[in-house]
C-alpha positions, 0 to 999 in steps of 0.5 A: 442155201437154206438155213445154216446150222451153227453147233457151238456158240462161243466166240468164234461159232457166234461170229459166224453165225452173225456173218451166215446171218448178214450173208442173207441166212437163217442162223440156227444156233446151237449150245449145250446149256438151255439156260444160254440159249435163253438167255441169248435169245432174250439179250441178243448178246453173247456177253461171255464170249463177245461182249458188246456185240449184238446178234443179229435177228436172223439168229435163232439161239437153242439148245436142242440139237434136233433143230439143226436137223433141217439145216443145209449145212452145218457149221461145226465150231466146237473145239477139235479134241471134242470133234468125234463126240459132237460128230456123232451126237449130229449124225444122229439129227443130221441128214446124210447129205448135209455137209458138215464144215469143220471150223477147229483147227486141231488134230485128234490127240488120241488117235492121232488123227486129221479131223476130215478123217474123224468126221469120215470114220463117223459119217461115212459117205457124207460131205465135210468141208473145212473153213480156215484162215486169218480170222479173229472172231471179234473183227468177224462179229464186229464186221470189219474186212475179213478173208479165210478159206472153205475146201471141200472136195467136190468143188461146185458144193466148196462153191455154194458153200462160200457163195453162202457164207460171203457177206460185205464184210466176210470174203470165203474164198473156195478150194478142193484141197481139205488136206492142206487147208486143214493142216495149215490151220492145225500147224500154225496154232503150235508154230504161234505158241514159239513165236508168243514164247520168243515175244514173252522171253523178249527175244526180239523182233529178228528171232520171231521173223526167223521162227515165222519163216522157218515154221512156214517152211516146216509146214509146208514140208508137212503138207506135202507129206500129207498130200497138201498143195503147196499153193493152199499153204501160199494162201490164207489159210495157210501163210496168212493165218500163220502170220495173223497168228504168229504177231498178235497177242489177240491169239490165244496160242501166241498169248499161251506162249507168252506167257510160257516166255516170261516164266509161268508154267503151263498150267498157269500159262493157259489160265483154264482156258482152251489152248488148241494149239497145246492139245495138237502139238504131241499129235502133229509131232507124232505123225510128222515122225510118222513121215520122217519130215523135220519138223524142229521148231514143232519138236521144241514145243511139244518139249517144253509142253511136256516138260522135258526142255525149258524154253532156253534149252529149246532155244539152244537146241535149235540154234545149235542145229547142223548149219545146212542149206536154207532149202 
């Protein structure tokens, strides 16, 4: 594959850059600050994000992004909302026929929009991918087991593009659905903010098992509305992220929603950390209605997000639901 380009170096970016890089990679990693770049390069750890971790030597931290120009590919692992902005700030260094791998999982506030199609609106004609799936970067850069999912739709370059990534400890699996792995990885960071709010609340374990079970359902009736294959969303990047997500307070979603639960407000919940699954949910409830499909337990979220509901007035509503068939 050549070199991979790495645009963000926090957690999640710096363990995938330690898994191209033990995969038998280049790894060019990218930063706003010179002074991280630095001081990343002389250190070899990113003690602010993944402490106790060392960067594997075949990583070359920077913070000018014209030295990703000559990467095969790159790995675009800032935040979602800020995927527009980073696009265009690439395209002005990157070939057009570099794919770019959307590694966020998010939709565009703002505008509403699937992050595929932010990146399309900006790079016109020029391959994207998304990688997405049961991850948590500190098992990734530690190298402990781990499985996810790359889609892009021209299959023999979702091929190369995981043949490159896999590593002993890092298996990508490959798919032409862009839609359904994208939004598996949108959706389940708002479903796992409920299920922390039912953990914080002390709601118990049978309530977090319905939630889990009634938001992948609410999921899938998204996808298909979108275009997504059912399967992908049977998948890692589907049911296995929403289940990683949904179970463990190693999750910043499920963690935010936690402490929504035990009673802080969502300003002290986040603690001024970046909560994705937050910044989507308006966004995914917006075209959810956009396509009339029901989408309850999404809908109860973005009402306490916004501080029409409290949680127990969320709890009620969806209790409190015409009884229907389960399917």
């Amino acid at each position: 594959m050549g070199m991979i380009g790495i645009a963000g170096a926090g957690a999640w970016g710096t363990a995938l850059a330690n898994a191209a890089a033990i995969a038998g990679n280049d790894v060019v990693l990218w930063m706003r600050s010179p002074e991280q770049a630095q001081a990343l390069a002389a250190t070899r750890s990113n003690a602010r994000f993944l402490p106790g971790v060392k960067l594997h030597d075949r990583i070359r931290p920077t913070a000018a992004l014209a030295d990703l120009a000559a990467s095969r590919a790159v790995l675009l692992v800032t935040p979602a909302q800020t995927t527009r902005e980073m696009t265009a700030a690439l395209s002005s260094v990157l070939p057009a026929a570099a794919p770019l791998v959307l590694c966020a999982k998010g939709i565009e506030r703002e505008s509403q929009t699937f992050l595929c199609n932010v990146v399309a609106e900006m790079r016109p004609g020029s391959p994207v991918a998304v990688l997405s799936g049961p991850s948590f970067a500190d098992d990734v850069a530690r190298g402990l087991p781990t499985a996810v999912t790359l889609a892009c739709r021209d299959a023999a370059l979702a091929e190369d593009l995981a043949t490159a990534l896999s590593g002993p400890t890092l298996r990508v699996y490959h798919r032409q659905d862009v839609r359904g792995v994208e939004i598996g990885g949108a959706a389940k960071n708002v479903l796992a903010i409920a299920c922390g709010a039912v953990a914080g609340r002390g709601l118990g374990e049978s309530a977090k098992a319905a939630l889990i079970a009634r938001g992948f359902a609410e999921l899938l009736r998204f996808a298909r509305a979108y275009g997504g294959e059912p399967e992908t969303l049977m998948g890692l990047s589907g049911l296995g992220d929403l289940v990683l997500t949904c179970s463990s307070a190693h999750s910043r979603n499920f963690a935010f929603g936690q402490r929504l639960g035990q009673g802080m407000s969502v300003e002290e919940a986040a603690g001024g950390k970046l909560v994705e699954g937050a910044a989507t949910a308006s966004a995914l409830v917006a075209l959810a209605r956009a396509k009339n499909v029901d989408m309850p337990i999404a809908e109860a979220v973005d009402q306490i997000l916004s501080g029409a509901w409290t949680l127990d007035q969320a709890v009620d509503a969806l209790m409190n639901r015409p009884i229907k068939s389960e399917h």
